[in-house]
C-alpha positions in Angstrom: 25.2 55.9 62.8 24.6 53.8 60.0 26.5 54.3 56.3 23.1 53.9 54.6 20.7 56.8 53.9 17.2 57.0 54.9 15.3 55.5 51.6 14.0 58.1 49.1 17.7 60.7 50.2 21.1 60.7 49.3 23.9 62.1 51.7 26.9 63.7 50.8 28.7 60.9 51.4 26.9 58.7 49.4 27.8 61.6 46.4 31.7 61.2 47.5 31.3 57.2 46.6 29.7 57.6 43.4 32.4 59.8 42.5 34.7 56.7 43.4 32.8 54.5 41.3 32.9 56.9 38.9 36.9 57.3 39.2 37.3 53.7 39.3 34.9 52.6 36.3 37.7 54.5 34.0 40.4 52.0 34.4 38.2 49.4 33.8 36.8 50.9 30.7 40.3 50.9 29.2 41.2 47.4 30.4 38.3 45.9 28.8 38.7 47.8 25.6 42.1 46.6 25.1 41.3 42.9 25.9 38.5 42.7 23.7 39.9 44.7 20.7 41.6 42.4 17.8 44.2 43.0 17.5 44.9 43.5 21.2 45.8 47.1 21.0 45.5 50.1 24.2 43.0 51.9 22.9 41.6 55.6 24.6 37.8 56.0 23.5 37.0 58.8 25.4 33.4 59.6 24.8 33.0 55.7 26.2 35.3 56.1 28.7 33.3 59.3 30.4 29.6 57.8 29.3 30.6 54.1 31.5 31.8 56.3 34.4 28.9 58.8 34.5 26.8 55.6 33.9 28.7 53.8 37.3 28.5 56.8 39.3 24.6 57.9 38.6 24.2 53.8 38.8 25.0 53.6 42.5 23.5 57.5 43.4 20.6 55.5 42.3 21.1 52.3 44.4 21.4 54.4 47.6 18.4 56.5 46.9 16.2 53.6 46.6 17.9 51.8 49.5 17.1 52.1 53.4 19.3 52.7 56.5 19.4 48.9 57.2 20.8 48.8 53.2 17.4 46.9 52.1 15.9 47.6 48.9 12.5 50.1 49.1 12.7 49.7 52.9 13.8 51.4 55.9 13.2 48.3 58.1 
């Protein structure tokens, strides 16, 4: 069974790790406002925050739908 989905499909699974990305793109987000802002402050933009996860997680749905079962790009060979 391989953790790749035939090319042109998603499986749920693939969904579940988008979500993941998704989850995990927040953190980032916030870490790399706060290092970049002068002066170094936490800062919480939230409309970027959701718009870089939606972004990560539709980013790697994507990825996977254009990607085979052997995890090559536009092939299922």
């Amino acid at each position: 069974m391989s953790p790749f989905s035939q090319l042109w499909t998603t499986k749920l699974s693939d969904w579940q790790r988008g979500l993941i990305v998704a989850i995990l793109t927040t953190p980032l987000t916030i870490i790399y406002d706060t290092v970049t802002a002068t002066p170094m402050t936490l800062t919480f933009d939230w409309k970027k925050i959701l718009g870089a996860a939606i972004a990560g997680g539709i980013a790697y749905i994507l990825k996977n739908f254009f990607t085979g079962v052997q995890g090559n790009l536009l092939t299922n060979k």
